[in-house]
C-alpha positions in Angstrom: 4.6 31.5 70.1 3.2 34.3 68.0 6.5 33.6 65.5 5.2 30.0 65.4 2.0 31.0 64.5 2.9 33.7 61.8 5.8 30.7 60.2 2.7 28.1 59.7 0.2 31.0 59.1 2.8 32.2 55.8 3.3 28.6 54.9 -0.3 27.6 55.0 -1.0 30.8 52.3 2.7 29.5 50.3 0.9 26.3 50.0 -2.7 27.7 48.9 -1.4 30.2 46.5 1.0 26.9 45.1 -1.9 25.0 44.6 -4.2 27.8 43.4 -1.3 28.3 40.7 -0.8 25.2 39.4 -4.6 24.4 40.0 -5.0 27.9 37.0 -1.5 26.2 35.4 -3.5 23.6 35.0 -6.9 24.4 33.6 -5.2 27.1 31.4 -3.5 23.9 30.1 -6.4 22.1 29.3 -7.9 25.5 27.8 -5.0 25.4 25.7 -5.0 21.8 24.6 -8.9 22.6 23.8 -8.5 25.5 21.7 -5.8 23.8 19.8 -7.6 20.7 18.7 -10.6 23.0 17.7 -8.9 25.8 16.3 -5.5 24.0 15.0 -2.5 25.8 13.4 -4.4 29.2 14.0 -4.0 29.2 17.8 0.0 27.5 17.5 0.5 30.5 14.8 -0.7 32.9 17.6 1.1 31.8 20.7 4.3 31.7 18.3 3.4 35.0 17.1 2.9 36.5 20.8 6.1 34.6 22.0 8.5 35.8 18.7 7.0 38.7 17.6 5.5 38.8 14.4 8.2 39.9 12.1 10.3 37.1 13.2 7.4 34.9 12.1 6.9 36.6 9.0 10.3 35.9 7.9 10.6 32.3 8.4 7.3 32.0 6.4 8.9 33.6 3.5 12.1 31.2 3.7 14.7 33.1 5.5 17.7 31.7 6.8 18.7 31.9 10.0 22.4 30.6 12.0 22.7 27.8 13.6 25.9 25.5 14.4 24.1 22.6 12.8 25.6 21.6 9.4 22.9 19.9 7.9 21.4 20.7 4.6 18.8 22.7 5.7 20.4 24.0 9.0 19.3 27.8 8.2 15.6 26.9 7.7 13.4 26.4 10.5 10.1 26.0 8.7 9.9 24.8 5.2 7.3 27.2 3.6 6.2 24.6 0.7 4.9 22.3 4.0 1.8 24.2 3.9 1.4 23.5 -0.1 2.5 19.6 0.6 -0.4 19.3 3.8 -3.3 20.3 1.7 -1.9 19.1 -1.8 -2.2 15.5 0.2 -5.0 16.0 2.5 -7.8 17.7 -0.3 -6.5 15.8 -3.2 -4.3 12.8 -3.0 -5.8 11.4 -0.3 -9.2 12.0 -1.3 -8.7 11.0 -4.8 -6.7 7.5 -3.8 -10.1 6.5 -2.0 -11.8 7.1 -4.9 -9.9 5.1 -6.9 -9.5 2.3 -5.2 -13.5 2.4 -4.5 -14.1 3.2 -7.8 -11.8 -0.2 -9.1 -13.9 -2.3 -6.6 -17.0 -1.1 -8.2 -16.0 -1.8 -11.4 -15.0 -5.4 -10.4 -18.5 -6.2 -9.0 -20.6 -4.3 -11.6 -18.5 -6.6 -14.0 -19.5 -10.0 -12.2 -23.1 -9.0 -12.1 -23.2 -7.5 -15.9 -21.2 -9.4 -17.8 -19.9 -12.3 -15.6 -17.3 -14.7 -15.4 -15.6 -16.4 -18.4 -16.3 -20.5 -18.3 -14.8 -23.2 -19.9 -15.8 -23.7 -23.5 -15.8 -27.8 -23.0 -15.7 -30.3 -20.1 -12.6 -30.9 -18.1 -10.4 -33.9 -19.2 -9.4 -34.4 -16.1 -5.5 -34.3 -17.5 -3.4 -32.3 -15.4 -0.8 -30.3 -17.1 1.9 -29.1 -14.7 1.8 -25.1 -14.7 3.7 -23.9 -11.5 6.4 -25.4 -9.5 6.5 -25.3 -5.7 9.4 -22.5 -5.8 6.8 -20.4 -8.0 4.2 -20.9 -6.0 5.7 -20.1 -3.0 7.1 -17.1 -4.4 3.6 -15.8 -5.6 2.1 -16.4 -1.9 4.9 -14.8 -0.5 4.5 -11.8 -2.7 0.5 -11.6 -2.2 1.0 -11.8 1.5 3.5 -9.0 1.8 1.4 -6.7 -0.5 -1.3 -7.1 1.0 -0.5 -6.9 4.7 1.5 -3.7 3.5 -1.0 -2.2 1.5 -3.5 -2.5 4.3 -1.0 -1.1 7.0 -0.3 1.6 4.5 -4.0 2.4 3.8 -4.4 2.5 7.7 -1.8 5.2 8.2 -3.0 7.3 5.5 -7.1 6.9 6.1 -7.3 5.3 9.6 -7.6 8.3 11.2 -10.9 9.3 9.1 -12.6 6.1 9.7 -11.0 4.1 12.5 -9.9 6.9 14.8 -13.4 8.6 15.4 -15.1 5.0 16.4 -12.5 3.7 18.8 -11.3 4.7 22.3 -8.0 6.6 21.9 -5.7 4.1 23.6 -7.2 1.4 21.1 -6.4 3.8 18.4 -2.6 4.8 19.8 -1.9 0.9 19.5 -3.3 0.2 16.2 -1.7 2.6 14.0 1.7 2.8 16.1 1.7 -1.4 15.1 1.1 -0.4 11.7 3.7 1.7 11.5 6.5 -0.8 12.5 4.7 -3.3 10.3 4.9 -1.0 7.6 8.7 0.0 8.7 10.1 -3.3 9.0 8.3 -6.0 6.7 9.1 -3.5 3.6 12.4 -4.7 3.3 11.1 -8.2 2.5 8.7 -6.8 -0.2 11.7 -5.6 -1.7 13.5 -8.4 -1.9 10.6 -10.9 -3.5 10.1 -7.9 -6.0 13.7 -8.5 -7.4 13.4 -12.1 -6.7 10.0 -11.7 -8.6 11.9 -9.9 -11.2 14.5 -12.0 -12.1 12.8 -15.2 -11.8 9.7 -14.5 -14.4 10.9 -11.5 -16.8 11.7 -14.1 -20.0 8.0 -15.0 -19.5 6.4 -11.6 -19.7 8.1 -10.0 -22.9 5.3 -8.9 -25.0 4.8 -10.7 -28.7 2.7 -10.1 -31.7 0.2 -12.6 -29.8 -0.2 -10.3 -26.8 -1.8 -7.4 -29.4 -4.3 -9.9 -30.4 -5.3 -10.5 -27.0 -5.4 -7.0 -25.8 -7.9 -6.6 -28.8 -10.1 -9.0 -27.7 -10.4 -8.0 -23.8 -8.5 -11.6 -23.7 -12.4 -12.7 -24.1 -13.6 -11.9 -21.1 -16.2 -8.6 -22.6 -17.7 -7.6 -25.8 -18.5 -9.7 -29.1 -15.2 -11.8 -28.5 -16.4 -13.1 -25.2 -15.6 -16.5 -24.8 -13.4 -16.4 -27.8 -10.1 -17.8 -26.2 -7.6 -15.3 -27.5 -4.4 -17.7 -27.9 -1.4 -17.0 -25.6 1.8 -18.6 -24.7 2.9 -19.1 -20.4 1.6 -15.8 -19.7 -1.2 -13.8 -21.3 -1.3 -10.0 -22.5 -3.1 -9.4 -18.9 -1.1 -11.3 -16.9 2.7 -9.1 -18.6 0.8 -6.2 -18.0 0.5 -6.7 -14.3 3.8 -8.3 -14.0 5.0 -5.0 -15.8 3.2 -2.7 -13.2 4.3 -4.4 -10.5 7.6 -4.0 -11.4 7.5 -0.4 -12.7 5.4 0.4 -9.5 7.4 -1.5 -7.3 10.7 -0.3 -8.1 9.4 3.2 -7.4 7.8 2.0 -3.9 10.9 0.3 -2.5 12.9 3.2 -3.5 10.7 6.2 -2.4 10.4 4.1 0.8 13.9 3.4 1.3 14.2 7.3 1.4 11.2 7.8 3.8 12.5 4.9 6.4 15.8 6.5 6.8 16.4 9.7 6.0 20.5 9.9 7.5 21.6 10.3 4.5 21.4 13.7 4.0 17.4 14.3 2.8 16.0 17.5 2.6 12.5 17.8 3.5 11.6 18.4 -0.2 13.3 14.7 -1.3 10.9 13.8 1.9 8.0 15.3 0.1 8.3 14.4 -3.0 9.1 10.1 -2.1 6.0 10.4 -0.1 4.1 11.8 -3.0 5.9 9.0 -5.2 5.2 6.3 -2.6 2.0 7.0 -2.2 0.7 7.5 -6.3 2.8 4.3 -7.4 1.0 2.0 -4.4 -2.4 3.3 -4.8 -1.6 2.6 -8.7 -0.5 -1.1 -8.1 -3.3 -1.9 -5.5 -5.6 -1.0 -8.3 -4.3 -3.0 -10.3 -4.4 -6.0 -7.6 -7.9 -5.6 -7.3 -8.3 -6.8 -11.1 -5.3 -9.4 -10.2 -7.4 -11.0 -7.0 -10.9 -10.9 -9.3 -9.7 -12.6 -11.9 -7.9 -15.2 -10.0 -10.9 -15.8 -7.7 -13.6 -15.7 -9.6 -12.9 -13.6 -13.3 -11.9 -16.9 -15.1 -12.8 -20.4 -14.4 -10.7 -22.3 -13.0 -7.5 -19.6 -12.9 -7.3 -20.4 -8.8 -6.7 -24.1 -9.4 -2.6 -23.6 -11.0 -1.2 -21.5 -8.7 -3.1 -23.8 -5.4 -2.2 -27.1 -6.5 0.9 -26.2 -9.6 -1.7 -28.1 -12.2 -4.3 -26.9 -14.6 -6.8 -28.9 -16.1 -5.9 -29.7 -20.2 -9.2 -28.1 -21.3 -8.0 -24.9 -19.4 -4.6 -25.3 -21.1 -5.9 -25.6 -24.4 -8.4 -22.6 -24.1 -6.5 -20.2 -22.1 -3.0 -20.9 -23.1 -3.1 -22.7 -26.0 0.6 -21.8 -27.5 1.9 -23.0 -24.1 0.1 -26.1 -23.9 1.3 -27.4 -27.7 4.7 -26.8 -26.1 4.5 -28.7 -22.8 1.8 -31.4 -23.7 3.8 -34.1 -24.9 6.6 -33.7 -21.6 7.0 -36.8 -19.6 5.4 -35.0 -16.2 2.1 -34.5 -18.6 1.4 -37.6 -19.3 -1.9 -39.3 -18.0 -1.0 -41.7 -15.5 -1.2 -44.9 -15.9 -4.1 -47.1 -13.7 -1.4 -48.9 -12.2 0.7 -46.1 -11.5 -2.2 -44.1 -10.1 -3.4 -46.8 -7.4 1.3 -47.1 -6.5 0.6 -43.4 -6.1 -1.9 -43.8 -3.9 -0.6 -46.4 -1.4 
């Protein structure tokens, strides 16, 4: 009996002193967790430091190599000592600076509708309709602006989200919306790459630059200044419009590249070529989503009437002559601009 007692006496205090220790395992875990999310890398640096020792630490700050079995191209180096350089070179400045640009472009967009305002048509409509855009091109233009877009914003998310979404949101809310914008980001790329080369290809006769395009430039294309309302002449596309075409190409390029490297790095990567395609991924879209934010003003609201071609594929003949007026003498007389006849108008509309 006494045996008895003294077996389920011991394994009552077994069980206390097990749940005592994992009850302390426990709260010293949380006391970790705690001190880590206020003090950061200090309190990682010092359980690393307590754990290695500190010359050990020492040395893979200042880039030793170790040996490992591995054979990849950094195998020796545990901790890439330019990381620290890279975190705050794109924490204090890029990121910082990127906001400020893109606020800074949508500032200047609306200070330039309330200042100076959007450029009209000189004279009435006709009511001619010249044809501007086929349904390929159009399609093709959507196609792009959707992509872009969606990408840009799921790229903007990842890099800022956790400043302004992150703090206002429950944490599970939070876990979902950037891990979907990462896979959106991740796997819709591919198609931005392949409209940009579609893009490319299919509109690069139209946007070589001419003698005509210096004239334009001079004159702000008449949208500002003492030439405002003047009407620049242009051919298809106008000085503005090659320039963005050009950016978006040039910037583009660089995106699908740099992001190619960043989406799969099996092919031998470094964590310097990881460093430097974010840093080019990063500069080249905040560059061309500045430049879409002129792009999307103009369209909308910049120029009269600009919307209307790449909605429907027609422009009126005023907007023809004023805004493309080298074009227009060259398709004005084709068989699809033609007025249409009264008789052919009502067939049309049975």
């Amino acid at each position: 009996m006494t045996k008895r007692i003294q077996h389920w006496f011991t394994l009552l205090v077994s069980v206390l002193m097990l749940s005592f220790t994992l009850s302390a395992f426990a709260s010293e875990t949380a006391d970790n967790n705690t001190t880590s999310e206020r003090l950061g890398e200090s309190a990682v640096e010092g359980e690393l430091t307590g754990f290695a020792g500190a010359d050990y630490w020492r040395a893979v700050r200042d880039g030793q190599e170790g040996y490992t079995t591995s054979k990849s191209a950094e195998h020796g180096i545990l901790i890439s000592s330019s990381g620290q350089a890279w975190s705050i070179l794109k924490e204090k400045w890029i990121s910082p600076l990127g906001a400020l640009a893109i606020l800074g472009c949508i500032g200047l967009v609306i200070l330039a509708y309330f200042t100076i305002g959007p450029l009209r048509l000189s004279k009435q409509r006709t009511g001619r309709k010249i044809k501007r855009w086929s349904l390929i091109d159009r399609t093709l233009h959507w196609s792009m602006a959707f992509t872009f877009l969606s990408l840009a914003l799921t790229g903007l998310t990842l890099v800022y989200g956790k400043h302004l979404i992150k703090p206002i949101i429950p944490r599970d809310i939070w876990a979902m919306i950037i891990y979907g914008a990462k896979q959106y980001h991740n796997y819709v790329s591919p198609l931005f790459a392949v409209l940009l080369f579609t893009v490319m290809i299919k509109w690069w006769r139209k946007s070589l630059f001419t003698k005509v395009d210096i004239n334009w430039f001079k004159k702000m294309g008449g949208m500002a200044g003492k030439h405002k309302g003047s009407h620049p002449s242009a051919d298809f596309s106008n000085g503005g419009e090659k320039a963005l075409f050009w950016l978006l190409i040039f910037c583009g390029v660089f995106i699908v590249f740099s992001g190619f490297i960043l989406d799969f790095p099996i092919f031998g990567q470094t964590r310097l070529d990881m460093k430097l395609s974010n840093l080019v991924h990063v500069l080249a879209s905040l560059m061309l989503i500045c430049g879409f934010v002129f792009h999307i003003y103009v369209g909308l609201v910049g120029i009269e009437a600009s919307l209307e071609g790449m909605v429907t594929g027609e422009v009126d003949e005023t907007w023809a002559k004023e805004h493309h007026d080298i074009w227009y003498e060259k398709v004005k007389n084709l068989p699809e601009n033609q007025p249409k006849s009264e008789s052919s108008s009502k067939s049309d509309d049975k």
